[in-house]
DRENDO-1510 file (C-alpha; in Angstrom, 1 decimal, always signed):
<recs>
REC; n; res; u; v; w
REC; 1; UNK; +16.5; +1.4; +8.3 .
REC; 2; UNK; +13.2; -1.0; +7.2 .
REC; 3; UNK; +13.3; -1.8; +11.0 .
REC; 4; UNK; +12.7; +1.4; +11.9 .
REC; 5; UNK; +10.1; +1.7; +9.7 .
REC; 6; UNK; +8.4; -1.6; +10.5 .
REC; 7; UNK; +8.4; -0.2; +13.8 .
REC; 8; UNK; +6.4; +3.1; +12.9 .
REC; 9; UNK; +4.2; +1.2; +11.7 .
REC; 10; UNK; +3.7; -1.0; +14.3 .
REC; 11; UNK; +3.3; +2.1; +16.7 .
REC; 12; UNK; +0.9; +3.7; +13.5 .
REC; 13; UNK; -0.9; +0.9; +14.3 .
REC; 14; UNK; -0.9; +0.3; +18.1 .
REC; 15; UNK; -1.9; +4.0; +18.4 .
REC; 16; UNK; -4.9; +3.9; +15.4 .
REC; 17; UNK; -6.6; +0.4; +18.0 .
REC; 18; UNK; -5.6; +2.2; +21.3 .
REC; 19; UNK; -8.1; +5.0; +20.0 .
REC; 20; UNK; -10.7; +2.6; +18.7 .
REC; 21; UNK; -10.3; +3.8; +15.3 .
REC; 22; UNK; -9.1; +1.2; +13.1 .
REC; 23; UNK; -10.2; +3.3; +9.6 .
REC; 24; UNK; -8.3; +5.5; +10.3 .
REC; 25; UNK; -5.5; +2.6; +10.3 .
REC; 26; UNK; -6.9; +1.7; +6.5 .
REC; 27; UNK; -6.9; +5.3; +5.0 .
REC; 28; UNK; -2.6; +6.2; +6.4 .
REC; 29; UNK; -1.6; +2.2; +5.2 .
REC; 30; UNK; -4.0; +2.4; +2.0 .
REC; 31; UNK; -0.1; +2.0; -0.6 .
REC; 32; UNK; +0.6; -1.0; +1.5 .
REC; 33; UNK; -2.6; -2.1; +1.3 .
REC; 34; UNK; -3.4; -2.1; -2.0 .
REC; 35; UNK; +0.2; -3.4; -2.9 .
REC; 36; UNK; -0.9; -6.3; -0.6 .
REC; 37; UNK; -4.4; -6.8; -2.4 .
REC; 38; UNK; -2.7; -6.8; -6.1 .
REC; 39; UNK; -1.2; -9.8; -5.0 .
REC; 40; UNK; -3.5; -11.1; -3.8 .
REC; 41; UNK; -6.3; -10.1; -6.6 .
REC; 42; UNK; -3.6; -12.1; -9.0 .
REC; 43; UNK; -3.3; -15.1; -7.4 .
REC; 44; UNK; -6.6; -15.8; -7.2 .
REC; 45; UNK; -7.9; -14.9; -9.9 .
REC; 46; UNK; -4.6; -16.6; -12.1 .
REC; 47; UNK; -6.1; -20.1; -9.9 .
REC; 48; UNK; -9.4; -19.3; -11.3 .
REC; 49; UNK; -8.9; -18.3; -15.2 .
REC; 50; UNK; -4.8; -18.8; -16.1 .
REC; 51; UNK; -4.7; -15.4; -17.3 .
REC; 52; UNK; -3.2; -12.7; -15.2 .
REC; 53; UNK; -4.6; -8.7; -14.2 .
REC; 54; UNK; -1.1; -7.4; -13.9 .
REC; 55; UNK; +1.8; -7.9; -16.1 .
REC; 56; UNK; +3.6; -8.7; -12.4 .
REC; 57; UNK; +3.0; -8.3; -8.2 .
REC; 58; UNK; +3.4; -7.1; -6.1 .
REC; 59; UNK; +1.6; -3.6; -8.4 .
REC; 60; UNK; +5.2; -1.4; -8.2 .
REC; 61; UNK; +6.8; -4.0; -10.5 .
REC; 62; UNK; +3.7; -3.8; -12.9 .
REC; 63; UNK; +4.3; +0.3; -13.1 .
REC; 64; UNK; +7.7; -1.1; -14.1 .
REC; 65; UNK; +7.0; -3.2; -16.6 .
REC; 66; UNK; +4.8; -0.6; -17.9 .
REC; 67; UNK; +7.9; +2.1; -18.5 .
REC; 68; UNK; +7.4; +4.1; -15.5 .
REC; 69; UNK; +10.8; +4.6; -14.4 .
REC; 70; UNK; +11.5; +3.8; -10.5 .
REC; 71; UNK; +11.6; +7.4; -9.6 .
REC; 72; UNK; +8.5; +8.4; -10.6 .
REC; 73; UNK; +6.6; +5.2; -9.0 .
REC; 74; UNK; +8.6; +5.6; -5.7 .
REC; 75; UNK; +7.5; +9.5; -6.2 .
REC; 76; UNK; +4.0; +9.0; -7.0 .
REC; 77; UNK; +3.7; +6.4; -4.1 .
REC; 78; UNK; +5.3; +8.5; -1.3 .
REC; 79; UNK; +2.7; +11.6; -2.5 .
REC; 80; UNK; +0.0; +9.3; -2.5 .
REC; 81; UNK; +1.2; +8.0; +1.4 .
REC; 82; UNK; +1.3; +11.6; +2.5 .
REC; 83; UNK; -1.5; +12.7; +1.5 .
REC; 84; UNK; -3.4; +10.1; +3.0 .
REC; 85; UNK; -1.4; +10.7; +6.3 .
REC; 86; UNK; -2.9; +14.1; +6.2 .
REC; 87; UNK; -6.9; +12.8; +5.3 .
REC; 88; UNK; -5.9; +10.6; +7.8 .
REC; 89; UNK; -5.0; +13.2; +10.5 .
REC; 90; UNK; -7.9; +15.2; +9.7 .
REC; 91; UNK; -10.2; +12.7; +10.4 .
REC; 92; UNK; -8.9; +12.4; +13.9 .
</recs>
């Protein structure tokens, strides 16, 4: 199952650079992106002050830990990912 979806998203992809419009690419993958980024965001900045911005990473598991039960994040983020699949087609 994840490798079929690894694959739509490699075609997402391949499609969004065959078209020459990479933002496009950014606005459908924004969830994955900004799961990616929280990460990120808390690594660097625990390297640069010890303290952390999210109770945990990647940000899913900080919904968690803030009593959002797994449900309602999984929900919220597949809304979120469809709407911006539909911004993202009306923008072709």
């Amino acid at each position: 199952m994840t490798q079929a979806l690894y694959c739509c998203g490699g075609v997402i992809a391949a499609i969004a650079l065959y078209f020459k419009m990479p933002l496009i690419l950014i606005i459908i993958a924004l969830v994955p992106l900004i799961e990616t980024l929280s990460v990120l965001i808390q690594v660097i900045f625990y390297k640069k002050t010890g303290k952390r911005i999210f109770k945990m990473t990647p940000i899913h598991h900080h919904f968690e830990l803030c009593n959002w039960k797994e449900n309602k994040i999984v929900s919220v983020f597949s809304i979120t990912t469809l709407l911006l699949c539909i911004i993202g087609l009306y923008a072709i």
